[in-house]
N, C-alpha and C positions, 0 to 999 in steps of 0.2 A: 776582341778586346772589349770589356765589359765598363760602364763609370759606375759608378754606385756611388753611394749617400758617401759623404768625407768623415774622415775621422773627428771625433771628436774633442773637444778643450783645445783644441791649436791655433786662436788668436793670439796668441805673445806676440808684445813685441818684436821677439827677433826669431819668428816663426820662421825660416827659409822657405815656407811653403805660403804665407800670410805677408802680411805688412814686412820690409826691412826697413828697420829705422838706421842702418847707418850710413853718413850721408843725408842726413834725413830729408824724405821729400813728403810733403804734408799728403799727398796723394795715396789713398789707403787700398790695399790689394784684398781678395776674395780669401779667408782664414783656407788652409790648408792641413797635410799631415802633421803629424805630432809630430813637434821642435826636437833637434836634437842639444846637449848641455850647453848652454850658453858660453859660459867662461872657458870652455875647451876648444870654441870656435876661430881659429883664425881668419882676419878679414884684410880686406885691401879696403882701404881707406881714399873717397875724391877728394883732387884737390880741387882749385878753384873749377867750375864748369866751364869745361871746353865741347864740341861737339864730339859726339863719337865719333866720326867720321873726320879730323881726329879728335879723339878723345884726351881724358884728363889723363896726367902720370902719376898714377898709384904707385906706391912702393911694391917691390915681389910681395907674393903670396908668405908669410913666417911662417915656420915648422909648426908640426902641431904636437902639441903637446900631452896629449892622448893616448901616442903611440911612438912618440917619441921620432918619427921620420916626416918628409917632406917629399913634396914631389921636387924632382932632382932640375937644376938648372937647364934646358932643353932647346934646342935651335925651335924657333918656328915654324917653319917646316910647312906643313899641311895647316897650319892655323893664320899663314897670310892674308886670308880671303874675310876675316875675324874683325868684326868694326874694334876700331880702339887705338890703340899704340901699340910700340913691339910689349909694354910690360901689358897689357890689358890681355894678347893673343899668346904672350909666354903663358899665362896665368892656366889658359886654355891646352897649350899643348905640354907643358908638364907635367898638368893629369892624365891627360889622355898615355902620358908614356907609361902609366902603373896600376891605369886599372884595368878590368876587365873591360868593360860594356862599352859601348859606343860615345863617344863624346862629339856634341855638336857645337858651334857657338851662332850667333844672329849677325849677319849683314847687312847692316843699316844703312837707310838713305841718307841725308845729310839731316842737318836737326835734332838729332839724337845725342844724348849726353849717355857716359858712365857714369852709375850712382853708387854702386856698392857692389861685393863680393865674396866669398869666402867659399872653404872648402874645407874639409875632413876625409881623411885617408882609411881610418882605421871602421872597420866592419866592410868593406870593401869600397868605402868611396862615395861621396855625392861632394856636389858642387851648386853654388847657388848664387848666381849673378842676376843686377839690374840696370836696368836703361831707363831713362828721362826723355821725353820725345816731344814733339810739338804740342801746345797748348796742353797742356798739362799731362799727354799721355805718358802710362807706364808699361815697360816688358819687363816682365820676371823668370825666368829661365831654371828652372830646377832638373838635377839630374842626375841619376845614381840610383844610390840603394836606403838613400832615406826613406823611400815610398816603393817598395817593390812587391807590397803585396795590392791587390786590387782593391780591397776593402779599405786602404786610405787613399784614395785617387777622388780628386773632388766633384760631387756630387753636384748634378744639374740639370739640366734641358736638354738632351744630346739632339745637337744641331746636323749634325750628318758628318761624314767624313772628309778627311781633311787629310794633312801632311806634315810631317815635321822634318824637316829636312831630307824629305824622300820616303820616310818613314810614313808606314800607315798609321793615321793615327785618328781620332776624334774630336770634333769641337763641340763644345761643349757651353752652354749659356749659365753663369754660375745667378744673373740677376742685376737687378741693378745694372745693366748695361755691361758687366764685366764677362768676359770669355775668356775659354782657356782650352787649350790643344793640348791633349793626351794621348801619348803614345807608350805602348806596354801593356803588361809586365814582359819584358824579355830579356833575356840574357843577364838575369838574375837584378835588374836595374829597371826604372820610369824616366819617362822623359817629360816634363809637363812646364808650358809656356801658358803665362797668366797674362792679358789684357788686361789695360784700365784705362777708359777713356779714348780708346781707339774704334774706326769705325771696321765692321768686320770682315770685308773686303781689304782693306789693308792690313788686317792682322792674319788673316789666311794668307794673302802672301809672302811677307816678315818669315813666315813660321816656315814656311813650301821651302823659302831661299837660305834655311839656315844653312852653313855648313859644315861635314862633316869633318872635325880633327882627327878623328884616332879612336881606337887603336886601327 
């Protein structure tokens, strides 16, 4: 698995691969692939901050209006082990019930907040959630097929290898103290966990411990 240089122009605000402003936490992320359409995005919305561990209660995931389907209402299942609430690990195993590639979510120690979410079904599916964690740290979780070519995987310092939830993957020093764990291209999907403000023994672990939902 190769990193190369990141795609280019993908600071938006509501880059899924960059910054998520909603929810908004002043804490800025490492720009990423090219955004997919804004106003097509459906997102879960925090409420007040709770810890993840538990977390805040989002409303479910809305249909998307893109393609006109949603991921379907889904027992938990395999996504118990998922920092959050039952709606934070529904969130997780309803996609995992309709796409192809593998879906993981993160395990969090206590001090972790939900921040934001969102998903798109149509072109085969990505998903892109965030965490709030002690003194200011950020996780950002991208996964799918927003990035499934190599040539937009974000470009850096490759720090040696690493794990993403079992998965072999790369860590990666984006700068500024930010890292990120890359895993893929496979099974036609990326799987890519963004630091911020974390030290990098505790974000190679976070990453190691994600778990696996589905399929």
């Amino acid at each position: 698995m190769l990193v190369v240089a990141g795609c280019a122009g993908s600071s938006d605000a509501t880059d899924p691969r960059g910054e998520n402003t909603a929810g908004a936490d002043p804490t800025q992320v490492a720009s990423g692939p090219a955004e997919p359409t804004e106003s097509s995005e459906p997102t879960l919305t925090p409420a007040t901050p709770e810890p993840a561990t538990p977390a805040p209660e989002p409303s479910p995931p809305p249909s998307d209006p893109t393609d006109g389907s949603a991921p379907p209402s889904t027992d938990i299942g395999a996504a118990a082990a998922c920092a959050g609430t039952d709606d934070n690990r529904e969130f997780f195993a309803s996609i995992a019930a309709v796409v192809a590639w593998t879906v993981y979510c993160p395990v969090l120690p206590s001090g972790w907040f939900f921040d934001s979410g969102q998903y798109r079904l149509a072109g085969g599916g990505w998903l892109e959630i965030a965490y709030r964690g002690p003194d200011g740290a950020r996780l950002v979780l991208l996964e799918g097929t927003a990035c499934a070519d190599v040539s937009c995987l974000p470009g850096g310092e490759d720090l040696g290898e690493a794990s993403l939830g079992g998965r072999e993957a790369r860590l990666v020093g984006l700068g500024g103290g930010d890292l990120a764990i890359v895993a893929g291209p496979a099974e036609g999907a990326t799987w890519v966990a963004r630091a911020d403000g974390q030290e990098r023994d505790a974000f190679v672990a976070i990453a190691a411990d994600f778990a696996i939902v589905g399929p």
